[in-house]
Legacy VTK file of the C-alpha trace (Angstrom):
# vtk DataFile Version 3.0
C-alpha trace
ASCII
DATASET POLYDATA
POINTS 473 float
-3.869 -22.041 20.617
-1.517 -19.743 22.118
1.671 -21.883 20.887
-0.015 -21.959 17.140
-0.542 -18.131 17.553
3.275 -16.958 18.943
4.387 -19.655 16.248
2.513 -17.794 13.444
3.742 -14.201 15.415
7.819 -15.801 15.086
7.568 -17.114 11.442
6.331 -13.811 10.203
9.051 -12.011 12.481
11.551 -14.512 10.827
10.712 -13.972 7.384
10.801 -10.244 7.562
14.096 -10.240 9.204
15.346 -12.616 6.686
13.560 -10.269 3.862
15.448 -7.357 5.160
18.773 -8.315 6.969
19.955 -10.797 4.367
20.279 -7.926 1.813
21.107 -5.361 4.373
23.687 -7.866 5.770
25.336 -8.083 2.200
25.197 -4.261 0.997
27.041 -3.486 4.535
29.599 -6.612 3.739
30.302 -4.913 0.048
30.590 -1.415 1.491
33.055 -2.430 4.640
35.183 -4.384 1.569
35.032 -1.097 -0.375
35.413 1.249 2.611
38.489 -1.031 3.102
40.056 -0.791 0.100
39.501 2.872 -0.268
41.199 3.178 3.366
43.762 0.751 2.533
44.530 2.835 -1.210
44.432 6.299 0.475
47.085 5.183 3.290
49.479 4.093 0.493
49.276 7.165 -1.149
49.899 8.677 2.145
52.467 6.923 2.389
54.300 7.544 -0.684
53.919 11.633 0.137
55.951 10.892 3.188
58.702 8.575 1.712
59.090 10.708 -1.463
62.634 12.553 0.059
63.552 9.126 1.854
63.649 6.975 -0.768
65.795 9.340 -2.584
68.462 8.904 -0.074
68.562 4.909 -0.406
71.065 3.419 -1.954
70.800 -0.692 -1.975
70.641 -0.622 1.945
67.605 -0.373 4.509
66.534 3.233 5.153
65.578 3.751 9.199
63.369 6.362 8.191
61.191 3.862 6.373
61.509 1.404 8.433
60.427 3.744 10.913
57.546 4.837 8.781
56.092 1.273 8.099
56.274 -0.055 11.314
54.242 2.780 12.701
51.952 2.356 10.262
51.974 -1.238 11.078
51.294 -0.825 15.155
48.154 2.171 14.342
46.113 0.166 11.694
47.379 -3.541 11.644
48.868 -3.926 7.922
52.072 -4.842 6.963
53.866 -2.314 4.551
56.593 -2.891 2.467
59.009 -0.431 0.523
60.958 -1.457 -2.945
63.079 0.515 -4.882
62.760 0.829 -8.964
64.374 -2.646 -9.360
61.790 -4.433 -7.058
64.423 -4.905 -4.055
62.892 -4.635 -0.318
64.426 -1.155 1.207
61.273 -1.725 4.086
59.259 -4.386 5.508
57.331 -3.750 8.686
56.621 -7.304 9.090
58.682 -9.903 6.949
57.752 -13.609 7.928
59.854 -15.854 9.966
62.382 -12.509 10.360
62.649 -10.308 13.453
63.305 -6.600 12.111
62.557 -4.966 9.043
66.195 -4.619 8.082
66.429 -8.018 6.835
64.397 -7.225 3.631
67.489 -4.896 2.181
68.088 -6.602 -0.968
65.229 -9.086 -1.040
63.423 -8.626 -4.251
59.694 -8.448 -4.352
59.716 -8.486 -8.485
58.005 -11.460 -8.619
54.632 -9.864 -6.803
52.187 -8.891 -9.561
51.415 -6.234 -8.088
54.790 -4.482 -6.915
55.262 -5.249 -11.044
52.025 -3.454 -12.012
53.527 -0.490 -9.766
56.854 -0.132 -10.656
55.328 -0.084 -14.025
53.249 3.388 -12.604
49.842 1.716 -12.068
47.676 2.103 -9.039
46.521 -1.551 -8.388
44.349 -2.796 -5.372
42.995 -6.597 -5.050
42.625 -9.624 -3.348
45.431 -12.818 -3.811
46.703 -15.742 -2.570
50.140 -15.591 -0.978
52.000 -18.581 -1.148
54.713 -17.283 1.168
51.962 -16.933 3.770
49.924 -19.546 3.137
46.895 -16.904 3.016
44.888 -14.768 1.107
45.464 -11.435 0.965
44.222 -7.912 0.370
46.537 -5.352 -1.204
47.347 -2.323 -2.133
50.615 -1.128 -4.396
51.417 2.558 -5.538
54.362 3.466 -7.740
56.840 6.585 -6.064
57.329 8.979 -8.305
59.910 11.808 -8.481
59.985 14.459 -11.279
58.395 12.024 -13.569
60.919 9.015 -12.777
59.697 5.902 -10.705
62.056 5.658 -7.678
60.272 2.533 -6.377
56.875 1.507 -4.768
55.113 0.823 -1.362
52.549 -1.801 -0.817
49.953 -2.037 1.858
48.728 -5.619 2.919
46.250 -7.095 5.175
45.358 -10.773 5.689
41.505 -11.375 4.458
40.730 -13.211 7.775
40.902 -9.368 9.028
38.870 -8.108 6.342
36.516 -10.622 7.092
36.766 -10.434 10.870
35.100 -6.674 10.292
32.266 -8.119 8.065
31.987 -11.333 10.610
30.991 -8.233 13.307
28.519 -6.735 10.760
26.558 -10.058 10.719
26.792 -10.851 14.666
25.660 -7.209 14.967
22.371 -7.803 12.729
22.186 -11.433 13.879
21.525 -9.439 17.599
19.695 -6.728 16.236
17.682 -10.167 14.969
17.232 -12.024 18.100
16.774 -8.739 20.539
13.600 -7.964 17.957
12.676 -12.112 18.131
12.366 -11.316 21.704
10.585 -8.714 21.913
7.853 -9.419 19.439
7.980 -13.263 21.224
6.854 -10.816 24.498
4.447 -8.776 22.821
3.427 -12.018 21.378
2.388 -13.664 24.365
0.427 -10.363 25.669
-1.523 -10.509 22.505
-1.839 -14.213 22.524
-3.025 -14.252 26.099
-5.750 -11.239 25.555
-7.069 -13.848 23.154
-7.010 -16.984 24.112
-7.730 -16.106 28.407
-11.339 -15.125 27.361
-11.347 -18.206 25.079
-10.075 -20.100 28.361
-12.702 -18.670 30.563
-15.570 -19.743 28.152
-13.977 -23.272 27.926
-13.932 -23.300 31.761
-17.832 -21.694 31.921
-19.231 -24.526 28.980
-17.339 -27.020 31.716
-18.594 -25.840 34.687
-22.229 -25.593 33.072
-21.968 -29.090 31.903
-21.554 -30.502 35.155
-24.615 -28.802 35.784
-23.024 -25.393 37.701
-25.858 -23.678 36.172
-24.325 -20.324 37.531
-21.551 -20.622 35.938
-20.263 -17.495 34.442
-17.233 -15.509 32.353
-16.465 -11.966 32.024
-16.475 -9.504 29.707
-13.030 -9.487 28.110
-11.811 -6.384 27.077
-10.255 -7.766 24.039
-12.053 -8.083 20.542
-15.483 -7.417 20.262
-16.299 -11.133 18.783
-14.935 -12.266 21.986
-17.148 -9.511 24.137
-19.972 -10.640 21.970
-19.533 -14.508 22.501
-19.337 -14.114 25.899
-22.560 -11.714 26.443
-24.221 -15.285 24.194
-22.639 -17.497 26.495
-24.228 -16.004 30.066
-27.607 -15.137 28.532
-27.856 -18.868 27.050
-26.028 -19.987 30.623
-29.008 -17.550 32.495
-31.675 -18.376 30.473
-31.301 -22.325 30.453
-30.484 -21.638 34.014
-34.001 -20.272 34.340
-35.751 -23.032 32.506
-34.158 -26.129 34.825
-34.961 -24.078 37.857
-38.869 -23.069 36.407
-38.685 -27.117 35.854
-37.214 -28.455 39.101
-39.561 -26.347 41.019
-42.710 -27.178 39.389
-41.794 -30.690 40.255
-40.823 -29.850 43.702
-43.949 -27.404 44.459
-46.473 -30.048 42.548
-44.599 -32.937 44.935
-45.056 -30.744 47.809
-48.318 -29.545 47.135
-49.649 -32.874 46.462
-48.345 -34.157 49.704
-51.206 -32.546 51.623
-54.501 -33.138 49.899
-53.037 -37.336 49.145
-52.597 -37.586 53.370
-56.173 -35.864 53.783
-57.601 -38.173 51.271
-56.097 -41.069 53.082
-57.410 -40.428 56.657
-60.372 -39.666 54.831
-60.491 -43.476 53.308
-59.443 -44.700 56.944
-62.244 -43.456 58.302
-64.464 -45.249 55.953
-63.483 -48.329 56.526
-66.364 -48.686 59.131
-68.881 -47.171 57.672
-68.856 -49.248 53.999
-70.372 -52.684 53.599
-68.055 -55.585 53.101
-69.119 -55.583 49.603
-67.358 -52.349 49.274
-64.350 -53.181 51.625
-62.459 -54.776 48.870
-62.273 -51.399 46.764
-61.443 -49.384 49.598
-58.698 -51.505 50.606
-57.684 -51.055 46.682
-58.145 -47.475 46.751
-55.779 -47.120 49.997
-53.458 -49.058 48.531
-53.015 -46.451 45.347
-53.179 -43.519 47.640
-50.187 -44.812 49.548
-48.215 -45.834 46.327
-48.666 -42.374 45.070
-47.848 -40.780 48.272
-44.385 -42.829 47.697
-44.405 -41.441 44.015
-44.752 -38.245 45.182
-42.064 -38.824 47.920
-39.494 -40.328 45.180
-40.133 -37.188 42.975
-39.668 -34.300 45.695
-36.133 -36.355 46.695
-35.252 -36.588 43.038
-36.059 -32.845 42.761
-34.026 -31.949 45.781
-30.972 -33.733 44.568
-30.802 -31.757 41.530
-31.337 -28.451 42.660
-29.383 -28.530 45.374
-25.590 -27.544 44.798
-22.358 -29.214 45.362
-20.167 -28.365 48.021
-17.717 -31.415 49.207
-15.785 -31.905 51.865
-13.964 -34.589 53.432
-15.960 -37.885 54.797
-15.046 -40.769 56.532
-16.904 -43.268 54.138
-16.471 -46.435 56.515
-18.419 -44.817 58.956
-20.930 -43.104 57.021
-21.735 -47.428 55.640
-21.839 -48.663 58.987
-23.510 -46.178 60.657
-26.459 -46.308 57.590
-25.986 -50.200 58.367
-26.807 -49.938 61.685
-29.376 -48.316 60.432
-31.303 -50.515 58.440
-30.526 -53.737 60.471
-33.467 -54.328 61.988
-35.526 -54.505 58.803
-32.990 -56.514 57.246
-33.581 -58.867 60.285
-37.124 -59.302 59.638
-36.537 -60.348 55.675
-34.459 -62.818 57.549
-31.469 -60.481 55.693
-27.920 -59.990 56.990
-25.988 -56.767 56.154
-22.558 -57.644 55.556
-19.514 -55.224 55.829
-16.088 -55.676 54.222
-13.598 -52.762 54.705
-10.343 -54.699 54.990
-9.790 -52.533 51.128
-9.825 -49.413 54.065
-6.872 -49.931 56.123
-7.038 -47.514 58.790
-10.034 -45.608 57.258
-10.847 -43.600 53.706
-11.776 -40.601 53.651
-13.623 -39.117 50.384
-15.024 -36.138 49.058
-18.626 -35.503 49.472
-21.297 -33.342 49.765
-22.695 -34.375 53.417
-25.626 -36.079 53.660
-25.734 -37.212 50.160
-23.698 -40.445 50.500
-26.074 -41.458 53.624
-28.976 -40.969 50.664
-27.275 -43.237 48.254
-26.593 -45.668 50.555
-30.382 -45.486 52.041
-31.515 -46.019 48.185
-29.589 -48.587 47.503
-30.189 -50.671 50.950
-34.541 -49.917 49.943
-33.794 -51.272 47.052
-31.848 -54.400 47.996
-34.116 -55.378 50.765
-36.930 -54.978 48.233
-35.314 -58.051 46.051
-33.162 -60.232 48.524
-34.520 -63.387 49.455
-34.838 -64.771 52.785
-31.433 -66.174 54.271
-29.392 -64.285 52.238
-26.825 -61.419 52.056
-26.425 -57.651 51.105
-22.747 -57.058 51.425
-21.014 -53.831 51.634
-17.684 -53.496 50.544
-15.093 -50.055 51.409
-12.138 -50.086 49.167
-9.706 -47.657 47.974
-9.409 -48.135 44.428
-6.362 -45.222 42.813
-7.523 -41.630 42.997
-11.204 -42.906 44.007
-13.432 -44.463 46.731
-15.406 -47.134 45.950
-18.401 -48.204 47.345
-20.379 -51.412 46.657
-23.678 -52.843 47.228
-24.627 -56.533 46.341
-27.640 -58.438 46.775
-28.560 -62.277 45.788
-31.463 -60.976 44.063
-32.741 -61.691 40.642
-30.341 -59.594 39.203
-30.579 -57.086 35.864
-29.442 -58.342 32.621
-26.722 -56.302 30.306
-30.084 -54.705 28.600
-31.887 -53.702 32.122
-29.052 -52.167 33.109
-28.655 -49.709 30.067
-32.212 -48.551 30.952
-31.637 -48.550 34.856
-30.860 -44.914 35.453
-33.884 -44.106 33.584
-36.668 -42.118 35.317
-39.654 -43.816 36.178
-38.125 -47.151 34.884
-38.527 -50.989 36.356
-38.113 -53.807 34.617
-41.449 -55.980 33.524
-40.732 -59.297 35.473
-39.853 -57.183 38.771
-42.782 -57.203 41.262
-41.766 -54.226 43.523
-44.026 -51.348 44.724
-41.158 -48.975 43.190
-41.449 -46.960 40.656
-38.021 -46.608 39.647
-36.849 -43.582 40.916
-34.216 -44.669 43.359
-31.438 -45.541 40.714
-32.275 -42.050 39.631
-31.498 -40.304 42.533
-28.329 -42.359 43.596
-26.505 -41.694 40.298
-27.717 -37.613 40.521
-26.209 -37.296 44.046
-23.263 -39.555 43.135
-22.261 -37.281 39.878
-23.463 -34.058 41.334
-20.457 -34.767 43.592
-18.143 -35.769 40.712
-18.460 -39.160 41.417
-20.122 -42.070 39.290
-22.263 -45.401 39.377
-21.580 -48.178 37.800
-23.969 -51.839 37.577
-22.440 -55.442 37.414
-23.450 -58.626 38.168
-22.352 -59.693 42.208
-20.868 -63.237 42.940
-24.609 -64.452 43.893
-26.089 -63.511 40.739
-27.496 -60.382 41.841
-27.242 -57.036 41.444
-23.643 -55.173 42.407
-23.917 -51.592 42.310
-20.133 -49.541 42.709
-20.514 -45.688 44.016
-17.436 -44.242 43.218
-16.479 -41.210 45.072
-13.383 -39.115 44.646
-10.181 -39.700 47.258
-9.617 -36.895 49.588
-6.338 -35.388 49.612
-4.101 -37.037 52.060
-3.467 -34.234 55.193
-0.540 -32.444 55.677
0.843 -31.890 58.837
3.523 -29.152 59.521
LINES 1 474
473 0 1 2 3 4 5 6 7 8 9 10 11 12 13 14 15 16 17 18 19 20 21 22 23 24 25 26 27 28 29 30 31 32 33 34 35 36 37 38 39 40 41 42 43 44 45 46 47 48 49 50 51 52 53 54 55 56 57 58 59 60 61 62 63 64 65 66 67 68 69 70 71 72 73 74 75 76 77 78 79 80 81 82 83 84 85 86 87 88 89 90 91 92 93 94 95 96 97 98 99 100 101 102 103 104 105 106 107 108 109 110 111 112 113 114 115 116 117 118 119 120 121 122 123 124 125 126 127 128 129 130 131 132 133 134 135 136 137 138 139 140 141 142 143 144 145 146 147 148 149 150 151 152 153 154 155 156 157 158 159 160 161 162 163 164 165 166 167 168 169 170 171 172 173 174 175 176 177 178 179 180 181 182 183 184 185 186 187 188 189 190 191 192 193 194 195 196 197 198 199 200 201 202 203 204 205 206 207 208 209 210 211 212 213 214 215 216 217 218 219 220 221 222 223 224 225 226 227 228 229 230 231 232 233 234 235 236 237 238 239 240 241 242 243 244 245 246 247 248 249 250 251 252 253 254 255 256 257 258 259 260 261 262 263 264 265 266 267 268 269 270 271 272 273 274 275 276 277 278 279 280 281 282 283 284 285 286 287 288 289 290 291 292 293 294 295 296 297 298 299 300 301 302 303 304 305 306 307 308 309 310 311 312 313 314 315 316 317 318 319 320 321 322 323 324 325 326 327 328 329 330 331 332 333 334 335 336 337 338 339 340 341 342 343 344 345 346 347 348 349 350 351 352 353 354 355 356 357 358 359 360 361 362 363 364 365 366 367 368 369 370 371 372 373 374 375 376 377 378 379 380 381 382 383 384 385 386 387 388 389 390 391 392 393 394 395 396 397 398 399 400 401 402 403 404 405 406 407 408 409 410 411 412 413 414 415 416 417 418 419 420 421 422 423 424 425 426 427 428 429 430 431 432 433 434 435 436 437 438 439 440 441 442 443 444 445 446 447 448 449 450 451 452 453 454 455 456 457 458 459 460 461 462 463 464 465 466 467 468 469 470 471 472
C-alpha cells in the first residue's frame, strides 16, 4: 500500500511538472532566442557607432583599428564580427576559418552573404542560416554603415547556433533540476504521509494476527493520523476486549464447573464404596455399574479441566531439548506399557547430537502423555509404540505410532473434534485427548498432523518449531 500510495503521490508530481515546465521550458527557450537576437542586433549597432570614422579611413586594405575592434568584441562575448566596405570586400574579420589573423580578409568579398547584401542595400536584417563555409548553422546579425546619407560598408555579428542552443540546453537542465529536487522532496514527504497511513493499518494487520492465533490481548494504538483510522482502531480493541471477555467468561465456566464437580463426584464415590457391604448381592450388580459411571465422569471431568487449562493458559516458548523430554516421558510410561505386554520404541538417529525446539515447558511432556494414553489404550499385546525424533527443515517433528486399529481418511477429519470417538472403538475415552494435544501443539505455533504408521495403525506427527541455532562469541 505504501508503494501504490508514493506511486499515485509521483505521477501527480509528474504530471504537474510536465503541465507547467514544458510550457515554461519553451516561453524561456523563445525569450533567451529573442533576448539573443536583441543583444546580438544592439552590439552591431554598437558597433557601427564606433567604426563610423574608421571605416572612412580604409582604402582596399585591413584597418588595425577594426581589427582591433572585432577581435575585442570577439574575446568579451564569443561572436565573430566581420567588417565590409560598400563593395562587399572584408576590411575585418575577427575570426576567418582556416586563417590565423584578421588581416587576411582584406579583399575577400563577402557579396555573396544574403545578408551583408540586404545591408549594403541599408536594411537591418537578423536570422538564422546555414553556412556552407562552416559547415553550421548560424545566427546573424548585419547593419549597413552609414555616413551623411552614403553607405560606406557594413558589419555583421555571428554566432554558431550550437551556442545559442547551449544557453537554452542550461534553461532545460535548470528546470529538469528544479524537477527532480521537487520529485524528491514530495517522494520524502510522500513516505511521511504514506507511513502515518499505512503504520496504523500495519499495527491492525499485526493485532487481527496476533488475535487469530488466539493472543486474545492483543492490542494497537491510537494513531494520531485520520480519524477513520482512530475510529477503526477504538472497533478493533473493544471487539478484541469484548470477545476477549466472552472466551475467558467461557473457559472459566468450564474450568470452575470441572473443578467444582471434582469434589461432590469423589464424595459420591467413597460414598458408593462404602455401600458395597451393606447392599444385597441383588443390588451389587448396580452398584458396581453406578461406580463405574462415577469414575468415567470423574475422567470426563479430568479431560475437560486439562482441555480448559490448555487454552487459557498463554504461550511463552523457549528452547527444549525434545529427545529428552520423549525419553524421559518414555521412561515414564514403561512400566504400563510392560503390563499390555507393550514395548516403547525410540528412534532419534533423525537427531544427531540432539534438537532442540521451541516450546512452552511442560506442554510437550502433555502431548506426549496424551498420545502414549491413547496408544496404550489401542495397541495389542506384543506389539510396538515407536517414537521417532527427527529434524525435518525449519521444524521438529515428533511421531507416535501404534499397531492399533487405526482411523480411516474420514475418522481422521473428525479426530480433533471435542468429545469425538469413533463408533467401532471400545475405549473408556471420551475423546478429548486429540483435543488437547493439537491446542497445546498450535498454542505453541506448532501443528498435528494424522497418517497411517507402517503397522496399520495410527501415526500421529507433532511438529514443533526449530530453535535458533546458538551463537557463540
Amino acid at each position: 500500500m505504501t508503494r501504490r500510495l508514493l506511486l499515485s503521490y509521483v505521477s501527480i508530481i509528474v504530471l504537474v511538472l510536465i503541465l507547467l515546465e514544458v510550457p515554461l521550458g519553451i516561453a524561456l527557450a523563445d525569450a533567451e532566442r529573442q533576448r539573443l537576437e536583441t543583444d546580438i542586433q544592439r552590439d552591431a549597432f554598437a558597433l557601427v557607432l564606433r567604426s563610423e570614422e574608421s571605416l572612412e579611413k580604409t582604402t582596399n586594405r585591413a584597418n588595425p583599428e577594426l581589427q582591433a575592434l572585432a577581435e575585442q568584441y570577439q574575446k568579451e562575448n564569443e561572436g565573430r564580427v566581420v567588417f565590409v566596405d560598400a563593395q562587399g570586400q572584408g576590411i575585418a574579420d575577427s575570426d576567418p576559418p582556416g586563417v590565423a589573423g584578421g588581416a587576411s580578409a582584406v579583399g575577400r568579398s563577402f557579396r555573396t552573404r544574403p545578408e551583408i547584401r540586404s545591408a549594403l542595400q541599408g536594411d537591418d536584417v537578423i536570422g538564422e542560416r546555414y553556412s556552407d563555409t562552416l559547415g553550421t548553422d548560424l545566427l546573424y546579425a548585419a547593419v549597413p554603415i552609414a555616413t551623411g546619407g552614403a553607405i560606406q560598408g557594413a558589419v555583421r555579428i555571428t554566432y554558431p547556433l550550437s551556442f545559442v542552443n547551449g544557453r537554452i540546453h542550461r534553461i532545460w537542465l535548470v528546470l529538469a533540476a528544479i524537477g527532480a529536487v521537487v520529485l524528491v522532496v514530495v517522494f520524502a514527504v510522500g513516505i511521511m504521509l504514506s507511513r502515518s497511513l499505512t503504520r496504523p493499518i500495519a499495527d491492525l494487520e499485526h493485532g487481527a494476527l496476533a488475535l487469530g492465533r488466539g493472543e486474545l490481548d492483543a492490542r494497537v494504538d491510537l494513531p494520531s493520523g485520520p480519524h477513520e483510522l482512530r475510529a477503526l482502531a477504538r472497533s478493533f480493541n473493544s471487539t478484541a476486549a469484548r470477545l476477549e471477555q466472552l472466551v475467558d467468561a467461557q473457559r472459566g465456566f468450564v474450568a470452575d464447573a470441572s473443578h467444582q464437580l471434582r469434589t461432590p463426584l469423589a464424595a459420591l464415590r467413597l460414598r458408593l464404596e462404602n455401600l458395597t457391604d451393606e447392599v444385597t448381592p441383588v443390588g451389587s450388580a448396580d452398584l458396581t455399574g453406578a461406580a463405574d459411571e462415577v469414575a468415567r465422569l470423574s475422567l470426563l471431568v479430568d479431560g475437560l479441566l486439562a482441555l480448559a487449562r490448555a487454552e487459557q493458559h498463554g504461550s511463552h516458548p523457549t528452547e527444549i531439548d525434545v529427545q529428552e523430554v520423549v525419553e524421559s516421558r518414555c521412561d515414564a510410561w514403561r512400566d504400563l506399557a510392560e503390563e499390555s505386554d507393550v514395548r516403547l520404541e525410540v528412534d532419534a538417529t533423525g537427531a544427531v547430537n540432539g534438537v532442540r525446539a521451541l516450546a512452552t515447558p511442560g506442554r510437550l511432556e502433555q502431548v506426549l502423555d496424551n498420545l502414549l494414553n491413547n496408544a496404550l489404550e489401542v495397541a495389542p499385546a506384543g506389539s510396538a509404540i515407536e517414537l521417532e525424533v527427527r529434524r525435518d527443515g525449519d521444524d521438529v517433528r515428533i511421531q507416535v505410532a501404534d499397531a492399533g486399529p487405526g482411523m480411516s481418511e474420514a475418522q481422521q477429519a473428525h479426530a480433533f473434534d471435542r468429545f469425538w470417538r469413533a463408533e467401532e472403538q471400545d475405549s473408556s475415552g471420551f475423546g478429548l485427548g486429540l483435543a488437547i494435544v493439537r491446542q497445546l501443539a498450535v498454542a505453541d505455533g506448532g501443528s498435528v498432523t494424522l497418517g497411517t504408521s507402517a503397522a496399520g495403525g495410527l501415526e500421529v506427527t507433532v511438529s514443533l518449531p526449530l530453535a535458533p541455532p546458538l551463537t557463540t562469541h
